[in-house]
N, C-alpha and C positions, 0 to 999 in steps of 0.2 A: 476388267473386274474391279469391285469398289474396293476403295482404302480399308482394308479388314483388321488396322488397331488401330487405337487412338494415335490421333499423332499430340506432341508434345511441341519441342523445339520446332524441327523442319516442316516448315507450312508449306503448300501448295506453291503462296509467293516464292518462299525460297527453291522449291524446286525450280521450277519456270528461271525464275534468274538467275542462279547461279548452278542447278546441278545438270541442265543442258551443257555446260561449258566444261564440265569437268569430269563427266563419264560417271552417274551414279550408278552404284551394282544393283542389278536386279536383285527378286528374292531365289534362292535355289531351287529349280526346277528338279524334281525325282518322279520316278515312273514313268519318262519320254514325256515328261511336262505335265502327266494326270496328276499330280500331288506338290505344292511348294512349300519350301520351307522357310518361313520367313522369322522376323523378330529385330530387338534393337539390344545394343550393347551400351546403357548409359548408363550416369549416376553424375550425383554432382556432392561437394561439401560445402557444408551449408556451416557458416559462422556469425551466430545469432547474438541479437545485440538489445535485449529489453530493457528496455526506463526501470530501473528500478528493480533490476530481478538479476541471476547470475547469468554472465555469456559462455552458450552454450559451442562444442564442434559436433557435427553429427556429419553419415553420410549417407545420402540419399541414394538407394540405387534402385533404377529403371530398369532395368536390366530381365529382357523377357522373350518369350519363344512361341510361335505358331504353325500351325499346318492348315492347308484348305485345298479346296479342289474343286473339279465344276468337272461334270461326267456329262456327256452326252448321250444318248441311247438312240438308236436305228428305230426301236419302236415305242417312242415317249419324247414327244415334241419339247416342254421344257425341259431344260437343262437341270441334273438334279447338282446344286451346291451345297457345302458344308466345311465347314471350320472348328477346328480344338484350337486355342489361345488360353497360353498360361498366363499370372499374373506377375506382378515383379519379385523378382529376387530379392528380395529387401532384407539382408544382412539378418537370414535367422526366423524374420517373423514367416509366421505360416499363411501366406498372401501366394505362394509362387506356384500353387499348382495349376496342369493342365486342367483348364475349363472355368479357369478364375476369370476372364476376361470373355469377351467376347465370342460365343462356345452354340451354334446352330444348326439345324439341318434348311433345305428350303428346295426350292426352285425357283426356276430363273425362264422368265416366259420371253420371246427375242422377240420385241419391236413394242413391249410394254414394261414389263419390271421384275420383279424377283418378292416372293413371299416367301419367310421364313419364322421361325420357332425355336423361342430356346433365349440365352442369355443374353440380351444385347443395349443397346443404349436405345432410351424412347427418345421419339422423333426431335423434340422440339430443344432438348438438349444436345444434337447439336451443334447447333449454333450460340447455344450458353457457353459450350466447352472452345469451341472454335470458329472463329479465332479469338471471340470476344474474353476471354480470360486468360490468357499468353500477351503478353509475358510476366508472369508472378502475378495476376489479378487478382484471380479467382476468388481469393479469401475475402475478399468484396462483394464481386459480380457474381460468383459462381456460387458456393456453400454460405456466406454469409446470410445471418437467418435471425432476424429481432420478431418474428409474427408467431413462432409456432409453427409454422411449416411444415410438412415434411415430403419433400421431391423426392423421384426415384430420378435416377439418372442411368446407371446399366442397372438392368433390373432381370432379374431369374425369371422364366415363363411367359416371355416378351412375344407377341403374335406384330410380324413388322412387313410393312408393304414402301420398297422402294419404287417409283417410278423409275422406268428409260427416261433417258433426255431427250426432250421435244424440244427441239430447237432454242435451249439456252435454259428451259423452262424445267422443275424436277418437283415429284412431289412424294412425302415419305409420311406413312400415317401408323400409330403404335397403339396396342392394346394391352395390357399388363396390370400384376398387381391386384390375383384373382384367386390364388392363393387358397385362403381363407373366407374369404366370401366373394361369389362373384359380383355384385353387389356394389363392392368397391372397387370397381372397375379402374382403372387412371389410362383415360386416353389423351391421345398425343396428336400433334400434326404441327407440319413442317413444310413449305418452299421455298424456294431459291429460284432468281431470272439471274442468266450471265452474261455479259454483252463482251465486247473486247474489251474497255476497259472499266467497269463495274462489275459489280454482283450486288445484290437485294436479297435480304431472306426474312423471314417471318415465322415463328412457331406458337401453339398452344396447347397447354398442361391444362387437365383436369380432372379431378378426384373428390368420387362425393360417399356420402353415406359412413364417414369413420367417426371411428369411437375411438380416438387415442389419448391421453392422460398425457398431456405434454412434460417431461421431465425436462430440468436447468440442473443439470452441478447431479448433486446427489440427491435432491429434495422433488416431490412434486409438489409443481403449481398449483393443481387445482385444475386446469382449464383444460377442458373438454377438445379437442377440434374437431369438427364433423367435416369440411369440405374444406380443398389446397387448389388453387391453380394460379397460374401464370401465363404473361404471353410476352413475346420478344418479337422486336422490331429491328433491323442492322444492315448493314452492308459494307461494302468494302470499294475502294476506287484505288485503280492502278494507273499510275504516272509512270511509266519506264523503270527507275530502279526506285521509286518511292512508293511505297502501300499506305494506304490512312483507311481503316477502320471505326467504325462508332457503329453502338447499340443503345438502346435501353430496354431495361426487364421492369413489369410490372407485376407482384405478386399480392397475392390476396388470401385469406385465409378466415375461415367463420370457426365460433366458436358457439359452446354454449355457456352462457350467463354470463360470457365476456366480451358480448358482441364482436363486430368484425375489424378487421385490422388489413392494413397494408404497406409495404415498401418497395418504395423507388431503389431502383440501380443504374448506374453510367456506366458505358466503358467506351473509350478512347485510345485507339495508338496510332502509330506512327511508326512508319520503317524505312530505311537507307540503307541499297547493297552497293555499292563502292567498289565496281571494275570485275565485279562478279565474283570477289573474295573477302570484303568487309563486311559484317554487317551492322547495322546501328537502329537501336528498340527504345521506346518510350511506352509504356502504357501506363493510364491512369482510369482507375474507376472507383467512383463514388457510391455512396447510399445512404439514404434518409428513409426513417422509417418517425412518421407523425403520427401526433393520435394516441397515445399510449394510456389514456388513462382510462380506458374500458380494463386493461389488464391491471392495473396500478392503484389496485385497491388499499396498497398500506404505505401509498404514498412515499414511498423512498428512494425515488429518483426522478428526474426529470422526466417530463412527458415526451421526449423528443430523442430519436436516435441519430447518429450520424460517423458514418464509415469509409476511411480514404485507405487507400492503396496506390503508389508511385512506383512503378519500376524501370532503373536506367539500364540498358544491356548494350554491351559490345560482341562480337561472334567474328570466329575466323571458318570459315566457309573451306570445307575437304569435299572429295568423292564422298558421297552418300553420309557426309559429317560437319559436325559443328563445332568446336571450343567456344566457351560461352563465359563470360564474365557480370554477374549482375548485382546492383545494390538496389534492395527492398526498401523501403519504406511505408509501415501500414501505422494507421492510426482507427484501432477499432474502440465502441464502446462494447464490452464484453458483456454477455448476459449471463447472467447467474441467478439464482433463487434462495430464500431464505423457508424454513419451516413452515409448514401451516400452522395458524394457533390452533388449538383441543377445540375450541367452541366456534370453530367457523372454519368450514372444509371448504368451503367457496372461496373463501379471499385467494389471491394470485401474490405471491412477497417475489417479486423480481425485484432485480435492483441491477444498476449499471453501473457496468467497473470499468474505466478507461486504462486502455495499455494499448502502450505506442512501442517500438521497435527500427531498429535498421539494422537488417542482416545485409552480408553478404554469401553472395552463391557461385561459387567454380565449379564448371561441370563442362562435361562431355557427352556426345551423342552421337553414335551410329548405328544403323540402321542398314538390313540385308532384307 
């Protein structure tokens, strides 16, 4: 059965190297196995450290619950599956109920794939989410956003087609985002080749026909976007206890009366398991987003974006767990907006606000 939540810390790599050696627990099997009860027990504290701002402690918790099942019937060839997943417990905010995450009915056809309906992640995300945004990236490669944009990532009323693996080979295609107009359709598509010591994957986003008013801060711009997509290129190469990762995402975004726009993203890591209880993370990913003076109508900021993220991690590797130690480093150009004047609804008042940072993050992760 497929990996039914997102993973965060524990990646596939880590399983494979270290949680063979150490006895990871399964998820709880109820009803003679027709029903599992899975989820993860994490969180981490997070001690935030801005240029220029006050240092914050907060604490982050993961901390979350699911159930799923896969039924067979005597007289109905696929297999019917289905999943409720709550979202995380997060100290109080109303994020934690069941069906906040990942929440579907489907079937599961044996020697092709599985189609379902309902909350889930569209295709091409991912391989945005994983592994190319772990460790600490993301706010670069993943949600960082200078165009206007606006990606779904899990998305409510998702129509999702997993292939079977064909011999190393997988393909997964998303439809969503139909809501309101079917019209606005955003489809998706995604594969993956895996060899014994690589993987390949490739996906694409796209979404036409919107009327959205892009807002920055409190204020809107003015700018129109009718049409969002992206597409991603990646893979990963395993060396015995070393993983090296790289991708880049290109995204794209049309407007009206502000012509089109785009930005680049980088992501990079690197990993070291160490006797099959050390672990040791590097990621870094970049973005540039050129071109800016189609939106840059009052002139208040450079025409040029540019976006780093560095993350160093150490992890001590449990049964089915992690201790994790990490120092952040992001240096983003922040987007923000200024008022429209009274006698010009078209102008676009963005303007870039640079803010830099070095948190640190202690956390924990387990997972049943």
């Amino acid at each position: 059965m497929e990996n039914m939540f997102k993973r965060t810390l524990l990646c596939a790599a880590i399983s494979a190297a270290a949680m063979a050696s150490t006895g990871a627990n399964a998820a709880i099997d109820l009803l003679d196995g027709k029903v599992q009860m899975y989820g993860q027990a994490a969180g981490g504290l997070i001690i935030a450290n801005p240029d220029g701002g006050d240092s914050t402690v907060t604490a982050d918790i993961e901390s979350r619950i699911g159930f799923r099942g896969r039924v067979e019937f005597d007289n109905l060839a696929p297999a019917f599956i289905w999943q409720m997943e709550g979202g995380n417990a997060n100290n109080g905010t109303n994020t934690g109920g069941l069906g906040a995450r990942d929440t579907f009915l489907g079937l599961d056809f044996d020697g092709v794939g599985s189609i379902k309906f309902g909350r889930q992640l569209v295709a091409a995300y991912n391989y945005v989410d994983w592994p190319h945004s772990n460790p600490g990236i993301g706010g670069v490669f993943d949600w960082n956003n200078d165009i206007g944009a606006a990606y779904e990532d899990r998305a409510d009323n998702t129509i999702r087609f997993d292939s079977t693996n064909f011999g190393g080979f997988n393909f997964q295609a998303t439809a969503s985002g139909m809501k309101a107009n079917a019209d606005q359709v955003a489809l998706s598509f995604g594969t993956s080749y895996t060899a014994d010591m690589f993987t390949v994957h490739g996906g694409y986003y796209t979404r036409s026909n919107l009327e959205n008013a892009y807002d920055a801060g409190d204020h809107v711009t003015g700018m129109i976007v009718t049409d969002n997509s992206y597409g991603i290129v990646g893979g990963a190469l395993y060396l015995g206890d070393i993983t090296l990762t790289a991708a880049a995402k290109y995204m794209m975004t049309e407007t009206e009366k502000h012509g089109d726009m785009n930005q680049m993203a980088y992501s990079a890591t690197a990993q070291y398991i160490a006797g099959g209880t050390w672990l040791y993370k590097l990621g870094v990913s970049y973005a540039e987003t050129p071109d800016l003076d189609s939106r840059n109508t009052l002139k208040s900021f450079e025409d040029e974006m540019h976006d780093l993220a560095v993350t160093g991690r150490i992890g001590y590797l449990l049964p089915s767990a992690i201790l994790y130690a990490d120092i952040r480093y992001s240096d983003h150009n922040r987007f923000a907006s200024k008022a429209l004047p009274d006698n010009d609804t078209n102008s676009n008042g963005v303007y870039s606000k640079p803010g830099k940072a070095t948190n640190v993050h202690l956390g924990v992760e387990y997972y049943f």
